[in-house]
C-alpha positions in Angstrom: 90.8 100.1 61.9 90.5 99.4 65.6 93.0 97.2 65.6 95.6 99.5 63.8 96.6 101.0 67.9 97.2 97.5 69.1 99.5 97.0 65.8 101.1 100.2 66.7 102.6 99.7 69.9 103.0 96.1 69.5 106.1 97.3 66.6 108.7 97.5 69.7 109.4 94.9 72.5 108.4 95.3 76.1 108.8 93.0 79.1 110.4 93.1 82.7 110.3 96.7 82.9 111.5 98.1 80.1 109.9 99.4 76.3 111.2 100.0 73.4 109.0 101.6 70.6 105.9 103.7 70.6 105.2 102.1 73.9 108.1 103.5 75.3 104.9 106.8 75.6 103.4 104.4 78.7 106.9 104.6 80.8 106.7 108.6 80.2 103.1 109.0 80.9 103.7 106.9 84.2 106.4 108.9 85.4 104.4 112.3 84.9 101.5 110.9 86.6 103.3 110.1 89.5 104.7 113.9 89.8 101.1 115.0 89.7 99.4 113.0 91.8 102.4 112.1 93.7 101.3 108.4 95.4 102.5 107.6 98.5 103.3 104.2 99.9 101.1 102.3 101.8 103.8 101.2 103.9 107.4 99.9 103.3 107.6 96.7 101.3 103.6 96.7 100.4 102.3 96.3 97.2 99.5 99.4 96.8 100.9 103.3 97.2 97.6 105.7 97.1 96.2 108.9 96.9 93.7 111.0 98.8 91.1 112.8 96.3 88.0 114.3 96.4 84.9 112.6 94.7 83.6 113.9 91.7 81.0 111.7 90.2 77.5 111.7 90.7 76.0 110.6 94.1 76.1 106.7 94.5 75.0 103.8 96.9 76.9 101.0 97.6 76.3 97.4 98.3 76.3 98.0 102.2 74.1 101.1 101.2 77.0 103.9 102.2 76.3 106.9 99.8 78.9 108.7 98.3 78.3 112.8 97.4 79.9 114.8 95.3 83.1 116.1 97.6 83.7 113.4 99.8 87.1 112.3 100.6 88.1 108.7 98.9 91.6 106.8 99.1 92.6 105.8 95.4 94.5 102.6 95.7 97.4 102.5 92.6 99.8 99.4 92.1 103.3 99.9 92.5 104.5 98.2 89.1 107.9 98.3 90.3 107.4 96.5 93.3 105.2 94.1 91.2 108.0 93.5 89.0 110.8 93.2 91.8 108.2 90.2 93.1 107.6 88.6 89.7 111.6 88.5 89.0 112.1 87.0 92.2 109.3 84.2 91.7 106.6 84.8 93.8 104.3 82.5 94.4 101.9 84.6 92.3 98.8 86.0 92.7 98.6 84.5 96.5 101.5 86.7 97.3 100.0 89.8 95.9 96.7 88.7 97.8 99.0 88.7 100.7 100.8 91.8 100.2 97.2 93.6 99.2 95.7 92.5 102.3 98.6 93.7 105.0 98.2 97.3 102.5 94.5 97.1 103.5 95.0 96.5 106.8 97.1 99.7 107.2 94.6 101.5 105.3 92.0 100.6 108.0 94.3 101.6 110.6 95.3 105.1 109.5 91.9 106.1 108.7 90.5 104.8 111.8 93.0 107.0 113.9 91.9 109.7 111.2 95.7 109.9 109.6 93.7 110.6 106.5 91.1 112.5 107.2 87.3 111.7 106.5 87.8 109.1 104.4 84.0 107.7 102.6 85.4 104.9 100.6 88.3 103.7 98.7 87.9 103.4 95.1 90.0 102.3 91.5 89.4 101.4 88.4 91.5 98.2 87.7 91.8 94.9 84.8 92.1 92.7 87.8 88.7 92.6 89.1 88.2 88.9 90.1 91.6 89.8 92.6 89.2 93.0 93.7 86.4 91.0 94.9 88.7 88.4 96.9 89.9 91.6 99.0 86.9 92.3 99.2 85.8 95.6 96.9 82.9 95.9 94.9 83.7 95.7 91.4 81.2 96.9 88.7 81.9 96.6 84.7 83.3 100.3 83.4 80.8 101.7 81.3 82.0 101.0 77.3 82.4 104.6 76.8 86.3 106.1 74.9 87.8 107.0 78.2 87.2 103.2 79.7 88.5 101.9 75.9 91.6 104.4 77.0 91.9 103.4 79.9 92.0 99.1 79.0 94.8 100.1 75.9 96.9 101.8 78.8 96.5 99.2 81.2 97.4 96.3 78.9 100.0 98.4 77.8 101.5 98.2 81.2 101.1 94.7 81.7 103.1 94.4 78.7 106.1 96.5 79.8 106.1 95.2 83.5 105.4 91.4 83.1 108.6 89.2 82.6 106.5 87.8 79.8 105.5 91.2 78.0 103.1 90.9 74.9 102.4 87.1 76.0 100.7 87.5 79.1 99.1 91.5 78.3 97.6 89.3 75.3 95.2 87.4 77.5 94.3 90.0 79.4 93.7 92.4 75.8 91.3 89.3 74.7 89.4 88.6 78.4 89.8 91.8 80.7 87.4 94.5 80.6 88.4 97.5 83.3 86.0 97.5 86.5 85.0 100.4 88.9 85.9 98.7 92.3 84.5 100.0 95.9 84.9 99.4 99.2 83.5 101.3 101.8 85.0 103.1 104.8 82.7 100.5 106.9 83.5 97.6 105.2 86.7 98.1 104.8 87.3 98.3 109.3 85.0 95.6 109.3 87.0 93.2 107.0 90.7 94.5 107.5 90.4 96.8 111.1 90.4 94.3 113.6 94.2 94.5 114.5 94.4 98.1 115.0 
C-alpha cells in the first residue's frame, strides 16, 4: 500500500523541467508557494532565493550553543530549481558548481545581515534531501524526525528532482532509495564567521 503513491505519479513522465501526469500537481503546488511566500533572490545569477520568517518551533541550541526562541527572525534558504535546471542543461561541472554558486549566495547573506538589510536575523534554517552538500557549506544538518509531514515532505522533494533533473525518474530514484530529508542550521555567528570576511 505504501508504495501505491510512488506508482501513482510515476504513470506520467517528468524530466528537464517539465511533468506530465499526476505529477504535473508538484509544478502547480510550486508556483502557488512562490505567490505566498514570495522568495526573493539572493542575488542575480545565484543559486538560493529566501525568505525571512519568524520561528515557530520550540526553543533550541545549536552546535555553537546559539538558542533559538520562539519569534526570532530566521532566513529560509529555497533552491531556485529553474536556475538549477538552466545549470544542469548547460553542463555544469556539477555539484562543485552548485557548491560554488551556494557559497557566493552565503556570502551575500552574511553581508546583508551584517549591515542589518534583514533585520535581526538568529539563524538560517531549511529542511533539504541534500544534506551531505549542507554540511560542506557549513550548516548543521539533523535527521527530520520520521513523522507524516517529513514522509510529505521527502515524496515532494523527490518529486521535484524528478521533474527538474535532465534525467527525471532516473536520478529522483536514488535519492527515493538513499535520501532521508534533514533539518539543516547555521547560525547568525557562524554563518559571518565562515562566509563574512569580505564584507
Amino acid at each position: 500500500m505504501k508504495e501505491l503513491p510512488w506508482w501513482l505519479i510515476r504513470l506520467g513522465r517528468a524530466g528537464g523541467g517539465r511533468a506530465i501526469g499526476l505529477l504535473a500537481v508538484w509544478l502547480g503546488w510550486e508556483r502557488l508557494t512562490e505567490l505566498v511566500w514570495r522568495p526573493q533572490p539572493v542575488r542575480p545569477g545565484g543559486f538560493f532565493r529566501y525568505r525571512i520568517v519568524r520561528y515557530r518551533g520550540p526553543t533550541m541550541i545549536l552546535a555553537d550553543g546559539t538558542r533559538i526562541e520562539p519569534g526570532d527572525t530566521i532566513v529560509e534558504p529555497h533552491f531556485d530549481n529553474r536556475r538549477l535546471l538552466r545549470l544542469w542543461l548547460a553542463g555544469a561541472s556539477l555539484p562543485w558548481e552548485l557548491l560554488r554558486l551556494a557559497r557566493e549566495d552565503l556570502a551575500e547573506l552574511a553581508c546583508r545581515i551584517a549591515r542589518g538589510e534583514l533585520g535581526e536575523v538568529r539563524a538560517l534554517t531549511g529542511v533539504t534531501l541534500f544534506a551531505r552538500a549542507g554540511r560542506r557549506l557549513g550548516f548543521q544538518v539533523e535527521p527530520a524526525p520520521p513523522t507524516w509531514y517529513t514522509r510529505l515532505q521527502r515524496f515532494f522533494f523527490v518529486g521535484l528532482i524528478a521533474i527538474y533533473h535532465p534525467l527525471g525518474w532516473r536520478m529522483a530514484e536514488r535519492y527515493r532509495e538513499r535520501a532521508w530529508p534533514g533539518r539543516a542550521w547555521m547560525s547568525r555567528a557562524s554563518l559571518l564567521a565562515r562566509y563574512g570576511a569580505g564584507c
